[in-house]
PAPADREN-718503 format. One record per residue: residue number from 1; residue in one letter; chain; x, y, z of N, C-alpha, C, O in turn. Coordinates in nm, 3 decimals. Example, Ala and Ser with C-alpha at 12.3 -4.5 7.8 and 13.67 -1.06 7.14 Angstrom:
PAPADREN-718503
REC    nr   rest   kette    n_east   n_north      n_up   ca_east   ca_north     ca_up    c_east   c_north      c_up    o_east   o_north      o_up
REC     1      A       A     1.319    -0.569     0.780     1.230     -0.450     0.780     1.320    -0.330     0.780     1.424    -0.332     0.846
REC     2      S       A     1.285    -0.225     0.708     1.367     -0.106     0.714     1.290     0.003     0.787     1.341     0.114     0.804
This chain:
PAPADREN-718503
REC    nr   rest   kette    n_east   n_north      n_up   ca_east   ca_north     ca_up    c_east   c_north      c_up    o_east   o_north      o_up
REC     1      X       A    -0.366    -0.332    -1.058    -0.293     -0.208    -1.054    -0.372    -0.098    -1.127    -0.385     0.020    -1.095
REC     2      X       A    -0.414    -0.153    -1.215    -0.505     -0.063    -1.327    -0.631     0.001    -1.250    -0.658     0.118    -1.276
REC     3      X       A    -0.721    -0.078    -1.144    -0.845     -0.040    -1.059    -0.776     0.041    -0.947    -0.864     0.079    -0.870
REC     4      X       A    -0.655     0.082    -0.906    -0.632      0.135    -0.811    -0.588     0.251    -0.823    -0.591     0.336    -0.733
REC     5      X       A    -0.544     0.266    -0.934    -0.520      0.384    -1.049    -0.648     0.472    -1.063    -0.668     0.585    -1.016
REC     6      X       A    -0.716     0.407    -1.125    -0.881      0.458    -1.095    -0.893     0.522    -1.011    -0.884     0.645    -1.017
REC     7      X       A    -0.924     0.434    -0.873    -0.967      0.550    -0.754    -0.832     0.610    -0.698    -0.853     0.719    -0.645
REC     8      X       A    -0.725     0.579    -0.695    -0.640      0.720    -0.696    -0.695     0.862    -0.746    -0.709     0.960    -0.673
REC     9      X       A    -0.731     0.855    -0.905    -0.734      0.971    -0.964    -0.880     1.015    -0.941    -0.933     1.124    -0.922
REC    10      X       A    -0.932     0.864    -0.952    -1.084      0.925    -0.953    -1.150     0.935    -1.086    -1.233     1.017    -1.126
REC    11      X       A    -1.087     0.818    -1.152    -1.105      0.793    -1.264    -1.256     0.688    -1.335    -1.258     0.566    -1.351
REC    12      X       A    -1.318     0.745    -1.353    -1.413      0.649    -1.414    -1.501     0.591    -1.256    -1.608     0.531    -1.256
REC    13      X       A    -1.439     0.620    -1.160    -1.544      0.615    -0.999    -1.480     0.725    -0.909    -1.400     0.818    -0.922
REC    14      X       A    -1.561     0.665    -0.805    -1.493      0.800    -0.723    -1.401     0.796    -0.650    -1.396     0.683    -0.602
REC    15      X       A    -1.283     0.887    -0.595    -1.160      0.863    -0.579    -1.167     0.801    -0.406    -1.246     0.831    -0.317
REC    16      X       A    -1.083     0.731    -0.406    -1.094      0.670    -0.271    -0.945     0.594    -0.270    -0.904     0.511    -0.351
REC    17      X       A    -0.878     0.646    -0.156    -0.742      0.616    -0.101    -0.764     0.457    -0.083    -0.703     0.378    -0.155
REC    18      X       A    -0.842     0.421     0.002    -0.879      0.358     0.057    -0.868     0.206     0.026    -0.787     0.126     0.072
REC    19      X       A    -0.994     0.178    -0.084    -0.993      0.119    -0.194    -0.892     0.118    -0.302    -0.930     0.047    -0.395
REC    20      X       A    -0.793     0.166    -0.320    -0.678      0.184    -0.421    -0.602     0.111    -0.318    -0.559     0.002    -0.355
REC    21      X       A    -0.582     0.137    -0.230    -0.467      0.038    -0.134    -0.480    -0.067    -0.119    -0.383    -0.142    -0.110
REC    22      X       A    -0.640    -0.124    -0.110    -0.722     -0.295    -0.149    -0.633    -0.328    -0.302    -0.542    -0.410    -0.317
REC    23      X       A    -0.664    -0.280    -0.355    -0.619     -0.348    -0.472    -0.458    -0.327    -0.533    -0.424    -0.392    -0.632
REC    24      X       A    -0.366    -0.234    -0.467    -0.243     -0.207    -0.471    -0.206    -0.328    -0.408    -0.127    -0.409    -0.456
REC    25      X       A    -0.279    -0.342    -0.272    -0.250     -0.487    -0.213    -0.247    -0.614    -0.272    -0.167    -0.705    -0.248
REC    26      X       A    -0.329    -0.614    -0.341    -0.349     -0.703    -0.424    -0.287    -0.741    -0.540    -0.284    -0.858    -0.580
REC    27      X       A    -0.224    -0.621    -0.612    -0.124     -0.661    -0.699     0.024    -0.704    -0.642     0.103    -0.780    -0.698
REC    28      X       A     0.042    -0.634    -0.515     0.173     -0.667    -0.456     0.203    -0.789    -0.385     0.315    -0.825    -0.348
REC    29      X       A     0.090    -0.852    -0.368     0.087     -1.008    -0.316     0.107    -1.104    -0.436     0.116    -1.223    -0.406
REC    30      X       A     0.113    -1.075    -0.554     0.176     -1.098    -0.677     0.301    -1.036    -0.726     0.324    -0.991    -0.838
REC    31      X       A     0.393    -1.045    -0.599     0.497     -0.964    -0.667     0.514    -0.851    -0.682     0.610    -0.800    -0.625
REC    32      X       A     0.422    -0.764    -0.769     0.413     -0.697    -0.869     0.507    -0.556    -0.808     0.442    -0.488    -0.729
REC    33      X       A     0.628    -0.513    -0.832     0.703     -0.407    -0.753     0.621    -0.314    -0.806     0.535    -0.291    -0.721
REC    34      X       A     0.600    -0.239    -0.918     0.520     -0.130    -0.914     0.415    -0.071    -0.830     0.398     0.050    -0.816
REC    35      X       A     0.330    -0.187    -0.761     0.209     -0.187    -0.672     0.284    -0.155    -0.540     0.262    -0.064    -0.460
REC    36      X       A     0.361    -0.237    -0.536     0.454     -0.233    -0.383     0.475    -0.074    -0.402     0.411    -0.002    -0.326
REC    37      X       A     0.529    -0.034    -0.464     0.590      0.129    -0.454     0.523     0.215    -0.480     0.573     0.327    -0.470
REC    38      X       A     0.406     0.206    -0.519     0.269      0.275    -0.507     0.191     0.329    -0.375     0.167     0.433    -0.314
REC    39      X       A     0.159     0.135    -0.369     0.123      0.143    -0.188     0.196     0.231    -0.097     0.148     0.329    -0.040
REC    40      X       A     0.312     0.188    -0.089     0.383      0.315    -0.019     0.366     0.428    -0.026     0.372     0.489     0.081
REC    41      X       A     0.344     0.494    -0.129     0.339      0.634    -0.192     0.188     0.651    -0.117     0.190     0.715    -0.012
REC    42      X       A     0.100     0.614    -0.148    -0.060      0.628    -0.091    -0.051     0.622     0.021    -0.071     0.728     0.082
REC    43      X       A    -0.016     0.496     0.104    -0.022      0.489     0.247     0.063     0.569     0.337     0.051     0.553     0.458
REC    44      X       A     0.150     0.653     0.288     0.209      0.807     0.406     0.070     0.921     0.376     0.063     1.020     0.450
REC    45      X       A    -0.010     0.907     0.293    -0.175      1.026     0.272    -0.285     0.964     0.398    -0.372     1.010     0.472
REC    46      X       A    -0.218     0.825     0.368    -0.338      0.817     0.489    -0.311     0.809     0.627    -0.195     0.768     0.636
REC    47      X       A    -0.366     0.831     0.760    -0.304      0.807     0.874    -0.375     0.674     0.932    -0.349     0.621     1.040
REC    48      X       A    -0.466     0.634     0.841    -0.493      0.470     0.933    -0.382     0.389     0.862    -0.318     0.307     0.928
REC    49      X       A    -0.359     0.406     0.748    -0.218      0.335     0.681    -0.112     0.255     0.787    -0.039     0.313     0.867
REC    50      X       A    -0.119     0.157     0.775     0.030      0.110     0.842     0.134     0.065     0.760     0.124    -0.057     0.745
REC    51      X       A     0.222     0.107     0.707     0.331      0.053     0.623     0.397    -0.049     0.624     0.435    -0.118     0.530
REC    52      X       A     0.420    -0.065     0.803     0.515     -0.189     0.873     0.442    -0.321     0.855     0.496    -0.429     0.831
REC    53      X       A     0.269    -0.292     0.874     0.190     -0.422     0.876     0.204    -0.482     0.703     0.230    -0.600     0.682
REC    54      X       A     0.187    -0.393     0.598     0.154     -0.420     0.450     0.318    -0.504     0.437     0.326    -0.621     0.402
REC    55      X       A     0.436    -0.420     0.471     0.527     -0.501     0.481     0.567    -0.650     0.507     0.624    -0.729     0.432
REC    56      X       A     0.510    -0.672     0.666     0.509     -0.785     0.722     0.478    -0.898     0.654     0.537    -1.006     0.655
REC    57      X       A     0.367    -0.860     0.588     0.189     -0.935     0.490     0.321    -0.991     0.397     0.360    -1.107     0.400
REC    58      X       A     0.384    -0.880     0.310     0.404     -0.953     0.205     0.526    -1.068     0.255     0.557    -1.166     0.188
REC    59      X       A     0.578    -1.038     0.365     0.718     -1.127     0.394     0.650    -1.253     0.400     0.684    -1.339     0.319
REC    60      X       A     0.541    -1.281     0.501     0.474     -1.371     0.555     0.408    -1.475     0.446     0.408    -1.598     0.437
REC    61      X       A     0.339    -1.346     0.350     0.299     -1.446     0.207     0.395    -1.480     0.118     0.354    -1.508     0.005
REC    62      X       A     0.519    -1.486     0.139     0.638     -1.546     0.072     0.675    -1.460    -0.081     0.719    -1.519    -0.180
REC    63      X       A     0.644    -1.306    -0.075     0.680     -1.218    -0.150     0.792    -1.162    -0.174     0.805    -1.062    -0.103
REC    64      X       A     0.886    -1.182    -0.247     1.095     -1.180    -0.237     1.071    -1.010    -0.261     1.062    -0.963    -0.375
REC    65      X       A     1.062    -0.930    -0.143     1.104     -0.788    -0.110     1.208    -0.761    -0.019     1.212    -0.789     0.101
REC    66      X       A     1.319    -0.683    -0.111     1.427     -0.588    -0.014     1.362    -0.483     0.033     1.282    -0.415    -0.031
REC    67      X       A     1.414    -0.459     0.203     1.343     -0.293     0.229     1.461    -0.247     0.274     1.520    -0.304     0.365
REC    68      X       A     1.516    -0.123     0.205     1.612     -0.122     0.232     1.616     0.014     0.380     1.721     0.061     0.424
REC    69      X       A     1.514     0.039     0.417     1.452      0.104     0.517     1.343     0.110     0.542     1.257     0.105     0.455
REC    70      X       A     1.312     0.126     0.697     1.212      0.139     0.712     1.120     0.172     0.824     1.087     0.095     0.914
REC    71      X       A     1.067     0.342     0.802     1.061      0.396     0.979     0.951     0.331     1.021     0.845     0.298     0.968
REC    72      X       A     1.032     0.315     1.198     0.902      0.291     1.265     0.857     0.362     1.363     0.878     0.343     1.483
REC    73      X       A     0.774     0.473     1.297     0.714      0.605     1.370     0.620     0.530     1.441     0.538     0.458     1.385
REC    74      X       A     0.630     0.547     1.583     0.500      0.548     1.660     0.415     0.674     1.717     0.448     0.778     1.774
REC    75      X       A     0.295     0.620     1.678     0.197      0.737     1.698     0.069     0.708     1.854    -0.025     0.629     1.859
REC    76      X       A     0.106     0.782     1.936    -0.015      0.724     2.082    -0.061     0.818     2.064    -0.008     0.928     2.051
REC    77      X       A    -0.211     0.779     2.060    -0.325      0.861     2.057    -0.423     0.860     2.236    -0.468     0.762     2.297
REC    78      X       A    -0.426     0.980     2.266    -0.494      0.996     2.406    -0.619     0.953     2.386    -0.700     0.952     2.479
């Protein structure tokens, strides 16, 4: 949680959405709700972000999350 914080801000490396969501991921496959509600927060900045998939991940890896919503905007690209 602490390395994703980092490149959020751009702290001590360089800021990268990207990489902060690797390791947000990573704390939230441990549970960790703070990371979970982070990720979220980051992944509506990005548009490769999928919310529904990070969701899925954690159900699948046996992670005890309520959602108590959850849009499913579809986006078709020409």
């Amino acid at each position: 949680m602490n390395l994703a914080q980092m490149y959020i801000n751009g702290q001590y490396v360089e800021k990268n959405l990207s990489k902060a969501l690797y390791w947000l991921n990573q704390a939230a496959l441990q549970s960790h709700k703070p990371a979970i509600l982070k990720y979220e927060i980051i992944c509506k900045q990005l548009s490769s972000c999928q919310i529904y998939d990070f969701f899925k991940n954690l159900v699948t890896t046996g992670v005890n999350i309520k959602v108590r919503s959850l849009s499913t905007e579809l986006t078709v690209e020409n």
